[in-house]
Every structure is written in structure tokens, then in C-alpha cells.
C-alpha positions in Angstrom: -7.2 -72.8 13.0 -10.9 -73.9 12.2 -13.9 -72.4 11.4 -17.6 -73.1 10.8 -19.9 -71.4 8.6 -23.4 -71.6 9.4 -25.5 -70.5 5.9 -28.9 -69.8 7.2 -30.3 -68.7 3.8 -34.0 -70.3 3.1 -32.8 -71.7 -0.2 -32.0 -75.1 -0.7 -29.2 -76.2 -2.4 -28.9 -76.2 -5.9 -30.8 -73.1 -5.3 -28.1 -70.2 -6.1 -28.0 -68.1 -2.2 -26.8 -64.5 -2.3 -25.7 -65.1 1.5 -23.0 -67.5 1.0 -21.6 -65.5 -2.3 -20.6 -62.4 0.1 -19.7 -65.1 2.8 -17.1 -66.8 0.3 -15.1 -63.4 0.1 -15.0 -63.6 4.2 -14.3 -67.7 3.8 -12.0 -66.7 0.9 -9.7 -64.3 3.2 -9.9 -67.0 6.3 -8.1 -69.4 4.5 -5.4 -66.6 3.4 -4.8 -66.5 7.3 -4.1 -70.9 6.9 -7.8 -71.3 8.2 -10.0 -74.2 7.4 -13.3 -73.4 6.7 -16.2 -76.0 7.1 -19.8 -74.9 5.8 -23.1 -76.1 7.0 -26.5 -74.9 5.0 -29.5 -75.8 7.4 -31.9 -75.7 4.4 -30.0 -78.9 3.2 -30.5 -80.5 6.5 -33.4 -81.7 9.2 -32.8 -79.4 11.9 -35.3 -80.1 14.9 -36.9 -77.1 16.7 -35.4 -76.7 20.5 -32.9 -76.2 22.8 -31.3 -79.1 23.5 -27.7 -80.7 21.2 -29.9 -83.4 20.5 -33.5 -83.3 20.0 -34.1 -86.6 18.0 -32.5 -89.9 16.1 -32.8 -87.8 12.8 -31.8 -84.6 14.4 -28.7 -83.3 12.2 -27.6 -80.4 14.4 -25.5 -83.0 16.6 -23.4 -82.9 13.6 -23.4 -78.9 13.5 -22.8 -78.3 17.3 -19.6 -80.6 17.6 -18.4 -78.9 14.7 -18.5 -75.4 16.4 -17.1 -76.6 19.5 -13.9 -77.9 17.5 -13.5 -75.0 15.7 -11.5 -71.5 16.6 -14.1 -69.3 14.4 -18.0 -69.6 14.2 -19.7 -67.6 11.0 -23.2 -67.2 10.7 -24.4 -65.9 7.5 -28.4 -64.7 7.3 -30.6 -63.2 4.9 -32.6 -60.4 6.0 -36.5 -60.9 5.9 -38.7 -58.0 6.8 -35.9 -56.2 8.9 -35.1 -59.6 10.9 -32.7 -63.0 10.5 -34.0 -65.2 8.6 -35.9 -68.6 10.5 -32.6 -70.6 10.5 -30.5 -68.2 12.1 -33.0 -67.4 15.1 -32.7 -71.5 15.3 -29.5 -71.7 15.5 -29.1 -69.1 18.2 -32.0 -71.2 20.3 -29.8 -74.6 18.9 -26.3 -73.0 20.6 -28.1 -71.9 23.6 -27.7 -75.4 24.4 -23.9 -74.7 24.9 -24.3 -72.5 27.9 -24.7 -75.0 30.0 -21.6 -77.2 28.3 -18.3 -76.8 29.9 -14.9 -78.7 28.8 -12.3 -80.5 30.4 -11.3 -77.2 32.4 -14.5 -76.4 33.8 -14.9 -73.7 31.2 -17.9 -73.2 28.9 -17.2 -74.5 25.6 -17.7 -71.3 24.0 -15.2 -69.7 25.9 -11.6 -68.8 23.9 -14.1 -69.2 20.5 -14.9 -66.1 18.1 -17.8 -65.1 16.3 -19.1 -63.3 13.3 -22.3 -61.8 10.9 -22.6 -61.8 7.5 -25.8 -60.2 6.3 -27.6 -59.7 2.8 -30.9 -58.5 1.3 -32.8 -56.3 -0.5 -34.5 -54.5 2.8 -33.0 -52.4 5.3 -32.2 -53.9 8.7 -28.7 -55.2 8.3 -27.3 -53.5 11.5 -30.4 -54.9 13.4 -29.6 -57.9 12.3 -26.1 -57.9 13.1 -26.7 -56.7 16.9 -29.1 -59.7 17.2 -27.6 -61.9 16.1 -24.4 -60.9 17.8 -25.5 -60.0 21.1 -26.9 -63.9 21.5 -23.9 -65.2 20.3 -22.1 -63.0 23.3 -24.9 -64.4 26.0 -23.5 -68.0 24.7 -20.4 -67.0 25.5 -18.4 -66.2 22.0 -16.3 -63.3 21.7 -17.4 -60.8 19.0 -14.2 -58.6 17.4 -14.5 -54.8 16.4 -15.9 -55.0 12.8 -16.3 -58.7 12.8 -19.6 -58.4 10.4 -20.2 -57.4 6.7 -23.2 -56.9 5.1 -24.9 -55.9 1.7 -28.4 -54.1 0.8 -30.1 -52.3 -1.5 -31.8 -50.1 0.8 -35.8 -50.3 1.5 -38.4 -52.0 -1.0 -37.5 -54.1 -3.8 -34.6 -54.2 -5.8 -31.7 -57.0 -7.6 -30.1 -59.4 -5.6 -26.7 -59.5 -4.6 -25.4 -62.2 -7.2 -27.6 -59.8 -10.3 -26.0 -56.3 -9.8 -22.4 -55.5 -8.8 -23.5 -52.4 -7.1 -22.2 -52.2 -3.2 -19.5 -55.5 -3.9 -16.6 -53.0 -3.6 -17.4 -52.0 0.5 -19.3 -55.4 1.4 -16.3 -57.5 0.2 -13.9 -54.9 1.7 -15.6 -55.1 4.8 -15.4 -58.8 4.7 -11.9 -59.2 4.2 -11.5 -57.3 7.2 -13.6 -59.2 9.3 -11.9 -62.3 8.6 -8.8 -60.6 9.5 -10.5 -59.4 12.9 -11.9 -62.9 13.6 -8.2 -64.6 12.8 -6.7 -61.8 15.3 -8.7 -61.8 18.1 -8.7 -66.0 17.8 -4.9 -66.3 17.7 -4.8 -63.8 21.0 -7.1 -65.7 22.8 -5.5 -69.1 22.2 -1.7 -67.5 23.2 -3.4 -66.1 26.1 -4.7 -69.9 26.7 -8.3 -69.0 27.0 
């Protein structure tokens, strides 16, 4: 099995992002279940504003959205920034609109048969909201979303440390991660022996 990881933290890389720490514990557990795990950080790349797979010759989400489609299991991992997803994940959802309209060999959408999940972090409330957003779009698209297939870490309202300078709230938000990945892994394997 495959999946995809879609870091939509605003820090570019070497920049040290507290969103893909608590996504490695859910990547980390994937690959106990014999899952490959590709990553993709869209503040690394030029990601073009639209709806469409391609938008232009230096477009780089091409490269993104054939990825998903190959893959069993799609991750997208967000900051929170004042109680919403961060820029990059409300441009991925508008990217993978795009695959609504796809269908494979079958007739079948391409996001049929393919599972989805949230990871969330920041110092702000708004995780849940978050979550349901983010979820509920990837549902319209067409992705099946598990029971507990999300994780997420906060430090409550107002300012605060950062996930990767305090160990407070690791112990649940990693817990909670392991058993996404598990959730994800399950509800993938079903839906391939069902041949969906």
C-alpha cells in the first residue's frame, strides 16, 4: 500500500515545522502496517492558484495529484491559523477538486476505493474545526474518511510553545496518531478486498 502526505505548513524547508513532527508518528505507524509513505511540502514547491491538475508549464501540483491517485492513503497535515487551515491546505482542497470530475479505467472517480486523513497542530484552538473542514471536502471529492482517522495537538487559546519546544500533550496526540494510521490501513485494505 501507498500513501501521500501533503505537509501544508507555511515554513519552508530547512525551516523546522511542528506539523510534520506529529505527522512522522502517523507516517511512522503506516509503515509498521508495510505502507510506503511519500511526502510532499507545498512551501518547497510552486503551486499555482486554481482548480484545474494543471494550471501552467511550472505548475508542480501535476506532480502532487498523480501521486494521490496512485496511492491507497492521502494525509494532509495543517497548521491552524486563527481557528482555520492554513493557506496550503485550503489550496489543496481547491487543487483535488479537480479530481471530481476524473474517473479511471472503470468509469469510477479516481478518488473512489482511496482513504483520507487530518493531522492538525498549533498554539490556538480550532483543531476540530479544522479537521471537519478539511475532512468534509475531502468526502465531497470523493475519499473515504475512517472513524478517528485525525490527530491533533494544541495548547489551547492565545500564545503558548510549539509542539517541537514542550513535550506537554505528545502522550494523547501521538497515541491518537498511531491509531489513525491503523484506521486509515483498515478501512484501505477493506475497500481494496471489496474491489472498490
Amino acid at each position: 500500500m501507498e500513501a501521500v502526505v501533503v505537509n501544508c505548513t507555511l515554513k519552508p524547508s530547512p525551516e523546522q515545522s511542528n506539523t510534520e513532527q506529529l505527522t512522522r508518528t502517523v507516517t511512522s505507524a503506516l509503515e509498521q502496517h508495510d505502507v510506503t509513505v511519500r511526502w510532499f511540502r507545498l512551501a518547497d514547491m510552486t503551486i499555482d492558484h486554481g482548480v484545474q491538475t494543471s494550471m501552467s508549464d511550472d505548475d508542480e501540483w501535476p506532480t502532487v495529484h498523480d501521486a494521490v491517485v496512485a496511492a491507497d492513503i492521502l494525509v494532509v497535515a495543517t497548521p491552524t491559523w486563527v481557528g482555520h487551515p492554513a493557506s496550503y491546505a485550503q489550496q489543496t482542497l481547491e487543487r483535488l477538486d479537480a479530481m471530481i470530475s476524473e474517473t479511471r479505467a472503470d468509469g469510477e472517480p479516481v478518488a473512489l476505493g482511496k482513504v483520507a486523513g487530518v493531522v492538525v497542530t498549533g498554539n490556538e484552538d480550532g483543531a476540530h474545526h479544522v479537521i471537519s473542514e478539511i475532512s468534509g471536502a475531502l468526502v465531497d471529492i470523493g475519499f473515504t474518511i475512517p472513524g478517528q482517522a485525525w490527530t491533533y495537538w494544541n495548547r489551547g487559546p492565545g500564545p503558548g510553545p510549539q509542539y517541537t519546544e514542550t513535550d506537554a500533550g505528545h502522550d494523547w496526540s501521538e497515541k491518537t496518531g498511531r491509531t489513525m494510521a491503523t484506521r486509515l490501513v483498515e478501512v484501505a485494505r477493506a475497500l481494496a478486498t471489496a474491489g472498490v
